[in-house]
N, C-alpha and C positions, 0 to 999 in steps of 0.2 A: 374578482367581480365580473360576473357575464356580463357583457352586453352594458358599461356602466350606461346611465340617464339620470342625467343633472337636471333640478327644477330650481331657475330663479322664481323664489317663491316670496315677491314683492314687486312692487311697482312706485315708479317717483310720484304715484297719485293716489297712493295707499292710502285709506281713510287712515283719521289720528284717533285717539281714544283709547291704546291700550287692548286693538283687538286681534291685531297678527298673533303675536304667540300662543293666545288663547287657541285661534283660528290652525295654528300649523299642528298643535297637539292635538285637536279633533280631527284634523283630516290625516293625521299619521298612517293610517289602516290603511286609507285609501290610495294615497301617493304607494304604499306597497304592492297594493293591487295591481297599479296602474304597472307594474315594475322602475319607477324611479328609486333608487338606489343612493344617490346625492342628493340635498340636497342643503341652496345658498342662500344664506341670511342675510339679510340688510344690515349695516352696522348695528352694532347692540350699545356702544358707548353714548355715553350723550353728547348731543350736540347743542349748539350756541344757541337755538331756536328752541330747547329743552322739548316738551310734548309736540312738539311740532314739527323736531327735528326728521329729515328723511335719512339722517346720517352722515352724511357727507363735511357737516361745516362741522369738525369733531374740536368737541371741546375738552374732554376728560374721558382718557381711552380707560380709568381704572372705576368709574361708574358708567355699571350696566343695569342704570334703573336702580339705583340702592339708595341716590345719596339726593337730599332736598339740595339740585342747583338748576339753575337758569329755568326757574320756576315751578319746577314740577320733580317727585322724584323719579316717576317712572319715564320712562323715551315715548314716543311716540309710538311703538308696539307693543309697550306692555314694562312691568317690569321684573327684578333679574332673577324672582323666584319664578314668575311666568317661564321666562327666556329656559332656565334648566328642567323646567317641567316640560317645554315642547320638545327640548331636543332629547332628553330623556326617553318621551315617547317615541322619536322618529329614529334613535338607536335602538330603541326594543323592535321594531318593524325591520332591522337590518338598512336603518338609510344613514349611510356617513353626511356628519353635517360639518359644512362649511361656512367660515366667519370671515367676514368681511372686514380688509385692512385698510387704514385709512391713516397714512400717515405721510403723508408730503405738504400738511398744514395745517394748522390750528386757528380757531376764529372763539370770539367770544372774553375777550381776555378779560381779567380781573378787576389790572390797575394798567395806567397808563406809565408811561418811562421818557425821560429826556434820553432824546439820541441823535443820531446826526446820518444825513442819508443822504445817498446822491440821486437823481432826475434818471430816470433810465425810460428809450424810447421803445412804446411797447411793438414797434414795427420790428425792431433790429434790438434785442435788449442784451449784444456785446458792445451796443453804443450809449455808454455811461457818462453821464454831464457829470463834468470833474469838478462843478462847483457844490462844496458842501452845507447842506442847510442845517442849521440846529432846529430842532423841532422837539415834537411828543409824540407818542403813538402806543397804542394798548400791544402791550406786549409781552405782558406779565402776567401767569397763570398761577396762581397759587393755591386755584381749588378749595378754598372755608368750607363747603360743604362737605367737603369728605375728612377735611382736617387730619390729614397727613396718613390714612388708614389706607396699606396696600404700599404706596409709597410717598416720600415726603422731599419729593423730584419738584424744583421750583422753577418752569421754564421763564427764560428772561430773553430780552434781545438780543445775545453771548448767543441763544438756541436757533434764531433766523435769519437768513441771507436777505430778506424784501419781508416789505409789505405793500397792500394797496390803500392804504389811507394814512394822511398825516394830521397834525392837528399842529396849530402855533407855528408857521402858517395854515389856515386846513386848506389841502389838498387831496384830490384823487386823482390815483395812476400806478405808477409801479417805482417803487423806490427802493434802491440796493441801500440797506444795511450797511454803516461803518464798526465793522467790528476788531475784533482779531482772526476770523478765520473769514474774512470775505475781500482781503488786500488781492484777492487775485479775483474778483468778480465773481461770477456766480459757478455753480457746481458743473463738475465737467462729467464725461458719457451719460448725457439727457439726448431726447429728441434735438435736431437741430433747427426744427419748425421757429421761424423769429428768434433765427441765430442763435439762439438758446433760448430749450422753453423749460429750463430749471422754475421758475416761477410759474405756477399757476392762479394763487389766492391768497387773500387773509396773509395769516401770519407765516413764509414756505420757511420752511425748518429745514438747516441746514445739518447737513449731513457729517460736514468736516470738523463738528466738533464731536469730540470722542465721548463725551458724556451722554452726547443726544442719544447716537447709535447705540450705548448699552442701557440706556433707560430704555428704546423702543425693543432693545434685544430681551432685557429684563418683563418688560410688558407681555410679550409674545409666550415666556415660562410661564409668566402667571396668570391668562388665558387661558392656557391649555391646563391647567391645573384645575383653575374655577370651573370650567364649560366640559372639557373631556372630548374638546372638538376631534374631527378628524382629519382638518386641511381648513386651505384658507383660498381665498380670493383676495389679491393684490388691484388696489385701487390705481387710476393714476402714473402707472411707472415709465410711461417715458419720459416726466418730471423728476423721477428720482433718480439715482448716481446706481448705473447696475451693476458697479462695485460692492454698491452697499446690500442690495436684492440675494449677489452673488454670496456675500457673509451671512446675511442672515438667513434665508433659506436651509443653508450649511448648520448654522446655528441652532434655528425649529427642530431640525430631522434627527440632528444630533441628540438632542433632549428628549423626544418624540417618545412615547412607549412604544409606535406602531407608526408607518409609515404614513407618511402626511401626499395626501392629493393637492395638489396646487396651482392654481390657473391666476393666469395675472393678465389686467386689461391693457395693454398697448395698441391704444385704438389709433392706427392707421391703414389706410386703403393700399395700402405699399407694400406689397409682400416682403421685398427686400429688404425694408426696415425691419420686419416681424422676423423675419429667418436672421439676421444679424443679433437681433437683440434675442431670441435663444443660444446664438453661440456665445455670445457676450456672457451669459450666465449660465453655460458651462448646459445649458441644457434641463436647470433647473427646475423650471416650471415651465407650465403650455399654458400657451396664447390662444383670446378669442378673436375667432375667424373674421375682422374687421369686412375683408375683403370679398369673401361668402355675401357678407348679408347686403352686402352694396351691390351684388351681382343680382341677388332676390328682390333688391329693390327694385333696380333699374329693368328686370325680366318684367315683374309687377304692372309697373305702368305702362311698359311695351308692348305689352299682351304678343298675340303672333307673330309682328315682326323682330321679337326678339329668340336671336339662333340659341335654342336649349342646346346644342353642341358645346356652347362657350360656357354653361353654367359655373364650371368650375373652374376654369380660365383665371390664373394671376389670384388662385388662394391659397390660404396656406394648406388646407387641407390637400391640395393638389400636391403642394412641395413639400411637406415636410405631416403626413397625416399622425405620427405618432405624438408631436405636440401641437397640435391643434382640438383646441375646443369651439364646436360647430352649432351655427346659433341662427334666429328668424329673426330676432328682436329682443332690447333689454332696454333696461331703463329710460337712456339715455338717445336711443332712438326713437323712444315711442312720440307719435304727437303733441307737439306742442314743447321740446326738450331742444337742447343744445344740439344734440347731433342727430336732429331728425331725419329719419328717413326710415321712415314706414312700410313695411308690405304691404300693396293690398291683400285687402280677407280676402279675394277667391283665389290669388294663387300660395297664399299660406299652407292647407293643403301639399302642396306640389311640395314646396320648401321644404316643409317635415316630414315627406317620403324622403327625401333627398340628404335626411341627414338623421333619420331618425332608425331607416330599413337598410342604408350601404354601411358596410364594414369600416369604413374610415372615419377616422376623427370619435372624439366623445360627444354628444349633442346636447344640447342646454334646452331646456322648453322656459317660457315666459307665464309667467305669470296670470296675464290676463286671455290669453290665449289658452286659457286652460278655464276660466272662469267669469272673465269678463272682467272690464274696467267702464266706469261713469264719473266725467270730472270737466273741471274747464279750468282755463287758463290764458292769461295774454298773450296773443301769438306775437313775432316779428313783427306785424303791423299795427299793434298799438288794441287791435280791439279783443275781445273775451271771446275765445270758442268755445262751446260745447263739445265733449267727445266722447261715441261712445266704441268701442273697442270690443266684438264681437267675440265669445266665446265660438273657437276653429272647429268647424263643421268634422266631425271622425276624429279629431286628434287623440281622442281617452284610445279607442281601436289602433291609432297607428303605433302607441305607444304598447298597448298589450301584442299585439305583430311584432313590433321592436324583438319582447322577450321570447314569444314562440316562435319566431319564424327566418329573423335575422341571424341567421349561422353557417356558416359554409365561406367556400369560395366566393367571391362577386366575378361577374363576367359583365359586362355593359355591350351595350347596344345601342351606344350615340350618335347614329347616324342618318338623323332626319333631322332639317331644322325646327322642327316642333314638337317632335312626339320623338321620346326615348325612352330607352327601357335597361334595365338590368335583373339579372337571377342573382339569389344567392342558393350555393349546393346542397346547401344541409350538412350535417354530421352526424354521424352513426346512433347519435344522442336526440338529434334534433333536427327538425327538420328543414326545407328551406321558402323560397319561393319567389315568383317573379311579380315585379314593382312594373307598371305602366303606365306612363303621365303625358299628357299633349296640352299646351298651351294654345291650340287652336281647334281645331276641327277634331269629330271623334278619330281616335287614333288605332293604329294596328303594328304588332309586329311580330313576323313571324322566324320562332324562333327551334331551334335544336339542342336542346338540352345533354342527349345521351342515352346511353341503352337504361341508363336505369330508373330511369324516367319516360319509358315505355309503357304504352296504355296504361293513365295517371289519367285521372278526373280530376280535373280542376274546377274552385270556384270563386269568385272575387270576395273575399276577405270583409273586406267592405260593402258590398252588397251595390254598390254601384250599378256593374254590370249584371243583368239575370240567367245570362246564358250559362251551359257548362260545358267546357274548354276539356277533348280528350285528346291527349300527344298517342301518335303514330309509332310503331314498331322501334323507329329512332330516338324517340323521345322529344319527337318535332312537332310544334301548332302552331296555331296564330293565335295571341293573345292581345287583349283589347282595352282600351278606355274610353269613356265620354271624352269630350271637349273641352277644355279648360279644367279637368277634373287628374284624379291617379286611380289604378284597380293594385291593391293586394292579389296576385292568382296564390292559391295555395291548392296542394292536396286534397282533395275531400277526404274526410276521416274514415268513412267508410268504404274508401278505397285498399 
């Protein structure tokens, strides 16, 4: 695959109603056009909040919109004749599509269960109050709606380490499971974020029992069976055991007719954590660039006093670029969400020269940065914000530059703190071009390319700049940008 380009093609403020799928098989054509090649679906199972679900609180990974439960039969994109009708569409377009995994907890449950749990503090949750409460708590999935069709797997309390609600007493918080596979606490190689952050939610489903891991091993065959996906996106995992990541990965590829793409979220600002947990699983899958986008953020709000030399300072794409997937924004950062932290719109731009035109890493485009988002929601302070989330000024262009232009060598020119620059060579196929961005005043930098890049008319891609740029007998000029802006230089055709 040239040049692959992943598009998260969703957002956690996606209108409900049944219209993404519909929506992703009409713009199939277009995401080709555009050269996106990937792209990544929101969970398709239903969730505990049924048509309203964004996916994440998964209730029944084996209806995808088929089956009348937690009130509706379809999800909240549609349902599961939609869901194979879009990707349908976006594999005749040559775009592999990615399905989203969601398995570190379960919400929604059936019937409720007598069990018994212990008090766990959610500051330090390897510190477990040793007095045990007899209580109840929903923790039985039995699925009536599907009535045993696909599979007729009954998860019970035996399936989870914790939950966060009890009843008889009612309480909320975090409480470890008395089972048989939880005598030693909770699941070991997880994050160590509050001493262990094996729990996240709901019902966390434990790993160490042997039935769990072949019913989601079992699940993951009969996905790929149903859908004909081409790879997946791992939710969540530094919650999960990457013993288990390490098995079942093994496990997909093995069965695979065709070589599965797979990128898993381990969202930490930490590169060290992110390069451990690739070796942890053997190199498995690639991680997104947590650390990237917190750099874009923090450049964003700095405007000029932020040194563009550091951009890529402590990411993974810096350490490790063959597994790293390279991102502006998703879900989960967009405003108003758990892990905000936003770009501003004017330097998004800059960002997606920077990870859409250099050779390293795979890059992800978002959603609404491609089409916009309108929605509100309670912020941290208790009141309703409005937000509207601008469709990125050239992004449809930087992505067709992506496919004609990004080829060759990279050579970089990091060395102003505002205004940087890089070429890519071309190849004997294709050809290349030089990227120009300043986060401050309009910018310049005068570069030498090479003899074969000798009297070459250039012109800004973009259209930014109006001038035209001709390199000298060496294949030397100065090429330029606006202010806060980036220029595409490329070849004039009719050079």
């Amino acid at each position: 695959m040239q040049n692959p380009t992943l598009l998260q093609c969703f957002h956690w403020y996606y209108p409900d109603g049944g219209k993404l799928w519909p929506e992703v098989a009409a713009r199939a054509d277009t995401f080709s056009e555009y050269g996106i090649n990937m792209v990544w679906l929101p969970p398709a199972c239903k969730g505990a909040s049924g048509g309203y679900s964004v996916g994440y609180d998964t209730y029944d990974l084996f209806d995808l919109g088929e089956f009348d439960q937690k009130g509706s039969v379809a999800t909240k994109y549609g349902d599961k004749a939609q869901l194979l009708h879009a990707i349908a569409r976006l594999q005749e377009n040559g775009i592999a599509v990615l399905l989203d995994v969601v398995v570190n907890h379960k919400m929604g449950a059936d019937e409720k269960e007598p069990l018994r749990v212990n008090r766990v503090n959610p500051d330090d949750r390897n510190h477990i109050d040793p007095e045990v409460i007899e209580c109840e708590a929903w923790t039985r999935y039995t699925f009536p709606g599907r009535a045993g069709k696909y599979s007729r797997f009954v998860w019970d309390y035996h399936c989870f380490s914790g939950v966060d609600h009890i009843e008889n007493p009612d309480e909320e918080g975090i409480f470890k499971i008395v089972n048989d596979y939880t005598r030693d606490g909770w699941n070991d190689e997880v994050d160590d974020e509050n001493g262990n952050y094996d729990f996240l939610m709901g019902s966390n489903i434990d790993f160490r029992n042997h039935a769990v891991t072949e019913e989601i091993k079992y699940w993951a065959r009969w996905v790929m069976e149903q859908t004909g996906c081409d790879g997946f996106r791992l939710d969540a995992v530094k919650h999960i055991p990457t013993w288990f990541y390490r098995q079942w990965i093994d496990h997909v590829q093995d069965v695979a007719t065709k070589p599965l793409f797979i990128v898993a979220e381990y969202w930490s600002y930490e590169v060290d954590k992110l390069k451990q947990y690739i070796e942890d699983v053997d190199g498995k899958t690639m991680l997104f660039d947590a650390p990237l986008l917190k750099n874009f953020h923090t450049a964003s709000l700095q405007g000029r006093d932020y040194d563009m030399r550091d951009i890529f300072t402590g990411t993974l794409v810096e350490a490790d670029p063959f597994h790293a997937v390279t991102l502006v924004a998703n879900h989960d950062t967009q405003p108003l969400q758990a892990l905000e932290a936003p770009v501003e719109t004017w330097f998004k731009p800059l960002a997606y020269a920077l990870i859409l035109l250099r050779e390293n890493g795979v890059p992800s485009v978002f959603y609404p940065d491609m089409y916009g988002a309108s929605y509100e929601d309670t912020g941290s302070d208790g009141e309703t914000h409005p937000i509207e989330m601008a469709v990125i000024h050239q992004l449809d262009q930087m992505l067709i530059a992506r496919q004609r232009y990004a080829h060759g060598v990279q050579t970089l020119w990091f060395d102003h703190p505002n205004c940087i620059a890089f070429s890519r060579s071309g190849t004997e196929e294709s050809p290349g071009c030089v990227v120009v961005l300043s986060n401050g005043e309009d910018g310049e930098k005068t570069m030498t390319l090479g003899e074969n890049y000798a009297a070459k008319t250039w012109r800004d891609f973009l259209g930014n700049r109006p001038e035209v740029i001709t390199t000298d007998e060496n294949g030397a000029a100065t090429f330029t940008c606006n202010g806060g802006s980036v220029s595409v230089w490329t070849i004039a055709e009719d050079d």
